[in-house]
DSSP file (Angstrom, degrees, kcal/mol; ACC not computed):
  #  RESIDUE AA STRUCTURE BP1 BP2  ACC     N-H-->O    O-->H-N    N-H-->O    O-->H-N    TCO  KAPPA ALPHA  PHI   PSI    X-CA   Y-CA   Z-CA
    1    1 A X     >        0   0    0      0, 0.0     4,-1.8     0, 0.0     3,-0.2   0.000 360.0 360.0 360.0 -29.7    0.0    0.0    0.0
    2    2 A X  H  >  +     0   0    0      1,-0.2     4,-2.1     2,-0.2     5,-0.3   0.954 360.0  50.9 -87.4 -73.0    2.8    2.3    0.9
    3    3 A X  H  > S+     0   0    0      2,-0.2     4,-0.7     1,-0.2    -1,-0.2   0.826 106.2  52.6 -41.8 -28.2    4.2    1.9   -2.6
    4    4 A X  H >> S+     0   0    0      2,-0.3     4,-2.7     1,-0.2     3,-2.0   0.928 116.3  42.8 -75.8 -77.6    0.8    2.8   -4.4
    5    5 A X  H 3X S+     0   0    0     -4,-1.8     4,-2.3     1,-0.3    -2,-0.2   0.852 112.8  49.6 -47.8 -43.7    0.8    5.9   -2.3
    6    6 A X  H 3X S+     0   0    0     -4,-2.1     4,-1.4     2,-0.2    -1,-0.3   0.536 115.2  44.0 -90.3 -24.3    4.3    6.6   -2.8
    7    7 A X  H <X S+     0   0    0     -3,-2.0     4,-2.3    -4,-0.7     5,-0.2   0.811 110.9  51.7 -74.9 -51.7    4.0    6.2   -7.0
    8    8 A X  H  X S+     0   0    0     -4,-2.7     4,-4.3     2,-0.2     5,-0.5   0.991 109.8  53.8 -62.2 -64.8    0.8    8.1   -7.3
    9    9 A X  H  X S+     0   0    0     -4,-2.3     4,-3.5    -5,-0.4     5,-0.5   0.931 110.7  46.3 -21.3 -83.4    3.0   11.0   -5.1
   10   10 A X  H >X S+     0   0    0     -4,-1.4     3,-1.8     1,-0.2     4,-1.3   0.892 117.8  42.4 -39.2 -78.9    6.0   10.9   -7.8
   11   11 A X  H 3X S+     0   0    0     -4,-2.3     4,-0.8     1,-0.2    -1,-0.2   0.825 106.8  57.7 -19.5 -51.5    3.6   11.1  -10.7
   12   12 A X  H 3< S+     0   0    0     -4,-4.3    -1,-0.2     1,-0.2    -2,-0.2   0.839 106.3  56.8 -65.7 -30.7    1.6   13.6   -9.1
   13   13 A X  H << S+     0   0    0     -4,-3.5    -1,-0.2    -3,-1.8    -2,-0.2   0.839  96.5  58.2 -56.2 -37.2    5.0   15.6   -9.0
   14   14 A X  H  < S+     0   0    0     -4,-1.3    -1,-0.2    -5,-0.5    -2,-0.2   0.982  85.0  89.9 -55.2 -57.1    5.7   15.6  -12.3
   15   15 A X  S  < S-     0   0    0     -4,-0.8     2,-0.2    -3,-0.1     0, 0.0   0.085  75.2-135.8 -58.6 170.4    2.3   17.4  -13.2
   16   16 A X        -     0   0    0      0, 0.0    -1,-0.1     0, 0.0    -2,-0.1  -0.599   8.8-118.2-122.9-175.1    2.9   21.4  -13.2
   17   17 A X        -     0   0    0     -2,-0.2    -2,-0.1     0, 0.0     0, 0.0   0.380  21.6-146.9 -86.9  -8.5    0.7   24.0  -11.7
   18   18 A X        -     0   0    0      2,-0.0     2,-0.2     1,-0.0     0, 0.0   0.844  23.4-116.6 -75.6 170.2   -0.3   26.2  -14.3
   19   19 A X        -     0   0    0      1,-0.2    -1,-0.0     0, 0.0     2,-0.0  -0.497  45.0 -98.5 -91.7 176.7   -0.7   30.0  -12.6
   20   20 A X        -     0   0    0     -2,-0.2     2,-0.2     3,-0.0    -1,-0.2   0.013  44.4-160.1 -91.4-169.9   -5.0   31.2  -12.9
   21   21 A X        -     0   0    0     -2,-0.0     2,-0.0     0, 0.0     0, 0.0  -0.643  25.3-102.6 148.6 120.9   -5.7   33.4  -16.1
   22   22 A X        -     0   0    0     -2,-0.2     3,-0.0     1,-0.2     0, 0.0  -0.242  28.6-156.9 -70.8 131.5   -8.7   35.9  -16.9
   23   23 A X  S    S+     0   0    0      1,-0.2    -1,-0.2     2,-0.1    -3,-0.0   0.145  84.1  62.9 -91.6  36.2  -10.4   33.8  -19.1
   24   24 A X  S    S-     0   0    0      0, 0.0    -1,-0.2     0, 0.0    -2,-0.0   0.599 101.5-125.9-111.7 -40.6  -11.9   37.0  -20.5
   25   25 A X        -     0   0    0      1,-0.1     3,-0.1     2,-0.1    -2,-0.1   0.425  57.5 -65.5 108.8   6.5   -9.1   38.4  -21.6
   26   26 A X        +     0   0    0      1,-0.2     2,-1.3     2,-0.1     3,-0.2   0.665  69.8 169.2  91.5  15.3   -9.3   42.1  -19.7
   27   27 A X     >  +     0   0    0      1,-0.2     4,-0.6     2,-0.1    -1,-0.2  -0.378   7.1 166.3 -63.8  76.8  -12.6   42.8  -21.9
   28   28 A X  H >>  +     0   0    0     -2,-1.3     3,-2.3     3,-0.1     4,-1.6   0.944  61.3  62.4 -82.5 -27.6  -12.9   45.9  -19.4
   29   29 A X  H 3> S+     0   0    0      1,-0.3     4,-2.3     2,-0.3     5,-0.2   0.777 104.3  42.9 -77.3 -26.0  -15.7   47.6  -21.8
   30   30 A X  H 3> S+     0   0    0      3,-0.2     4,-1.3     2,-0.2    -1,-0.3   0.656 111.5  51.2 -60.4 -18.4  -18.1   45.0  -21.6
   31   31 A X  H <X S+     0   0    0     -3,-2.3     4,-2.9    -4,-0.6    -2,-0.3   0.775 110.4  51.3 -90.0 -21.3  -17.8   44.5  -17.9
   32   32 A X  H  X S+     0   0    0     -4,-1.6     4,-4.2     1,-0.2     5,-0.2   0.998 116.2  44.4 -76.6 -44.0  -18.3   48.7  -17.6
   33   33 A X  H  X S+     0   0    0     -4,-2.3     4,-2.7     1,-0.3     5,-0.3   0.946 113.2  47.5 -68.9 -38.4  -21.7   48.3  -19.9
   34   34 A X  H  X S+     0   0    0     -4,-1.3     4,-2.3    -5,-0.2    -1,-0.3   0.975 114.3  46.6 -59.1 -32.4  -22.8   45.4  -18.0
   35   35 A X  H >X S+     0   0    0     -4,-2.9     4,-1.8     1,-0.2     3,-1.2   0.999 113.2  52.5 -52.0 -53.3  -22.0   47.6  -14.6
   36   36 A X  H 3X S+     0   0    0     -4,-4.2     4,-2.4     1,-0.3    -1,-0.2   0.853 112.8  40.7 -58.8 -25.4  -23.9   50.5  -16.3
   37   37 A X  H 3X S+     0   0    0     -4,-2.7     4,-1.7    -5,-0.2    -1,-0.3   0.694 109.1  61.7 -83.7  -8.4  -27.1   48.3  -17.0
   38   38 A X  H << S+     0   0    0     -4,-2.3    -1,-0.2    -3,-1.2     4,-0.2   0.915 115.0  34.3 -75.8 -36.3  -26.9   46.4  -13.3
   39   39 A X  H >X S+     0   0    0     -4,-1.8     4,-5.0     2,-0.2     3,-3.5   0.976 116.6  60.1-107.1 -53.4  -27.4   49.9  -11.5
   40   40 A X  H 3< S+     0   0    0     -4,-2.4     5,-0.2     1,-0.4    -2,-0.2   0.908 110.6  36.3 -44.1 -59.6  -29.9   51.3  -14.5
   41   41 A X  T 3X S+     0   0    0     -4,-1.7     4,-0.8     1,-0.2    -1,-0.4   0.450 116.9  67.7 -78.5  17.0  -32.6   48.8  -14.2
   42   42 A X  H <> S+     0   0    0     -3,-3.5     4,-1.2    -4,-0.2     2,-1.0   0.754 109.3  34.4 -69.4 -73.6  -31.4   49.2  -10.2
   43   43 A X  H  < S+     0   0    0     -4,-5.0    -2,-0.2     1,-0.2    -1,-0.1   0.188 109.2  64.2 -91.6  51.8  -32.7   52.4  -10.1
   44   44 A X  H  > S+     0   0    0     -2,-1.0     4,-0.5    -3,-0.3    -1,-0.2   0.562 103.5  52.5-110.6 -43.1  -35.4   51.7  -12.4
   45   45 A X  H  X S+     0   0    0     -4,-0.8     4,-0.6    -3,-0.3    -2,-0.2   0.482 105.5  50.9 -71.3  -1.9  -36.7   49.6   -9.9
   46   46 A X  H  X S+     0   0    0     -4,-1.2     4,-1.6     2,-0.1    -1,-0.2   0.794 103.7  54.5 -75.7 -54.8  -36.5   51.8   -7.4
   47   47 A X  H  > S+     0   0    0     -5,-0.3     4,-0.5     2,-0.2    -2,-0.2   0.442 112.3  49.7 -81.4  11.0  -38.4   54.7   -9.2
   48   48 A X  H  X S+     0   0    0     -4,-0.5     4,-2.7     2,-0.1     5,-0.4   0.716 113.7  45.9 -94.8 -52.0  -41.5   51.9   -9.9
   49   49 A X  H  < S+     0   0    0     -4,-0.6     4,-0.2     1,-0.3    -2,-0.2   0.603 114.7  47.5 -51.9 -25.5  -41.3   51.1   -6.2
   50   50 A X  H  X S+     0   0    0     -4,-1.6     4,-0.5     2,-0.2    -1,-0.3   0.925 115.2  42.6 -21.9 -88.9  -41.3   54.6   -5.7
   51   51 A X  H  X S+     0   0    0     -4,-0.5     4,-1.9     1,-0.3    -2,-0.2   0.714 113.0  54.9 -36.8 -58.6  -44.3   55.4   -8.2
   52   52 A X  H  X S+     0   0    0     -4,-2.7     4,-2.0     1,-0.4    -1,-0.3   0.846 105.7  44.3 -91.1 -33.9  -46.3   52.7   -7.0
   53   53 A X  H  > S+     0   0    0     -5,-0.4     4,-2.7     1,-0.3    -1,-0.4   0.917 111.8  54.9 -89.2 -32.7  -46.5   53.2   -3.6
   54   54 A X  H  < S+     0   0    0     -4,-0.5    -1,-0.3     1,-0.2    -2,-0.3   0.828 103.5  55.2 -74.9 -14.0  -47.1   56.5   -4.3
   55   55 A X  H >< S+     0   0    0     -4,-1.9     3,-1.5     1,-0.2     4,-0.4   0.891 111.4  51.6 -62.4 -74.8  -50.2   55.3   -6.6
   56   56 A X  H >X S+     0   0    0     -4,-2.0     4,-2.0     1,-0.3     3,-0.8   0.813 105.2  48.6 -34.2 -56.1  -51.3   53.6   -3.6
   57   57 A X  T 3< S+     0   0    0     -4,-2.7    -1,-0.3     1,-0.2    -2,-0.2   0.144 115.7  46.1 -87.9  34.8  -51.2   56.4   -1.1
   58   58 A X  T <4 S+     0   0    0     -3,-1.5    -1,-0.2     9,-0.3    -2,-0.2   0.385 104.6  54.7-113.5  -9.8  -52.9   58.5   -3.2
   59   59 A X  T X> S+     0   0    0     -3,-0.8     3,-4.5    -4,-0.4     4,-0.7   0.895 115.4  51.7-107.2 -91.6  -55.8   56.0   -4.3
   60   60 A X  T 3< S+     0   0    0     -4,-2.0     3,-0.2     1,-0.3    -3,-0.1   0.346 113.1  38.4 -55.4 -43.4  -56.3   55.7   -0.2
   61   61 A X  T 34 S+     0   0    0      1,-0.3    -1,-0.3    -4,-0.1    -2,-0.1   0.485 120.0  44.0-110.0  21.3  -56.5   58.8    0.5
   62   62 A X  T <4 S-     0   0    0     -3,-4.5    -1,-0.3     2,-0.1    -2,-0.2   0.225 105.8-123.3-106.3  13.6  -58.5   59.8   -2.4
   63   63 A X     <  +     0   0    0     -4,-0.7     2,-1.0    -3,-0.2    -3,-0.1   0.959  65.3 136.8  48.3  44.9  -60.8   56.9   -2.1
   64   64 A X    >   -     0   0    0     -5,-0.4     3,-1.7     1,-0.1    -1,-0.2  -0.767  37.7-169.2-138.8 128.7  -60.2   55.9   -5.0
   65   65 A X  G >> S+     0   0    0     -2,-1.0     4,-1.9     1,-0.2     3,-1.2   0.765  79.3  60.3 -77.5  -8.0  -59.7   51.9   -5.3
   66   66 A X  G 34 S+     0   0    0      1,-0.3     4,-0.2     2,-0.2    -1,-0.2   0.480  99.0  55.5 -99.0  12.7  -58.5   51.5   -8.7
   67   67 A X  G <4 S+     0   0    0     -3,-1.7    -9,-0.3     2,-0.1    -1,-0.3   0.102 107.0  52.9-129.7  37.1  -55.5   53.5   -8.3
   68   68 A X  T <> S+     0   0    0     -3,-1.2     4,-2.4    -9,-0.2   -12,-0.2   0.257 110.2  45.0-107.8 -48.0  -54.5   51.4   -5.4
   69   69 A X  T  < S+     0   0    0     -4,-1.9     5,-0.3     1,-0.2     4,-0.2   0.899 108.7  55.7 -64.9 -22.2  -54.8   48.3   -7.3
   70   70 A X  T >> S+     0   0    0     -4,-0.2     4,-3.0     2,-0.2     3,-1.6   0.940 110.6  50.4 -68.2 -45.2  -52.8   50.2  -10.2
   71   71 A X  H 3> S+     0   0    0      1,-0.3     4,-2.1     2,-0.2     3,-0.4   0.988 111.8  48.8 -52.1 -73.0  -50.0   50.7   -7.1
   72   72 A X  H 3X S+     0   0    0     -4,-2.4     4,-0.5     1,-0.2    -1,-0.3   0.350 112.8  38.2 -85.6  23.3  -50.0   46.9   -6.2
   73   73 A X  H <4 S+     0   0    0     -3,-1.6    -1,-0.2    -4,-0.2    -2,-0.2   0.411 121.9  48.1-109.7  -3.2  -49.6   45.0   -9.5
   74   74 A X  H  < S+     0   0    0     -4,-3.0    -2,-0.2    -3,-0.4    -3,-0.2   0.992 111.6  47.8 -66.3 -45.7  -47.1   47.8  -10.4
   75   75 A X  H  <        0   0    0     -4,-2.1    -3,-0.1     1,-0.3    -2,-0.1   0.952 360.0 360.0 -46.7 -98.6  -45.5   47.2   -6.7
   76   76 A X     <        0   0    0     -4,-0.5    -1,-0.3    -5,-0.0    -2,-0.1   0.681 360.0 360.0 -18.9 360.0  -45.6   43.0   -7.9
């Protein structure tokens, strides 16, 4: 058993390390446009969540129920 283990070692020696490497290639202008569309639809979804709530408090306290329901499937 002690040989097995001790063979597999040497072999295993042999093999190199290679160092990691961006598999992208430094492509920084795709990563900036993806950055710019993560934070746009970010704050897009903020000004509906916004909008909608305000659609809500405005159907309450105008009593009017279909611009609360407009608020929560925008809100969904």
């Amino acid at each position: 058993m002690s040989l097995l283990v001790h063979s597999f070692t040497v072999l295993a020696d042999a093999v190199n390390n290679p160092a990691p490497v961006d598999p992208t290639g430094g492509s920084k202008g795709v990563d900036l446009l993806l950055s710019y569309t993560k934070w746009g639809v970010l704050i897009a979804c903020a000004v509906v969540a916004l909008a909608s709530g305000g659609f809500m408090a405005i159907g309450a306290l105008s009593h009017r129920p279909d611009n609360v329901d407009k608020g929560k499937r925008a809100l969904i």
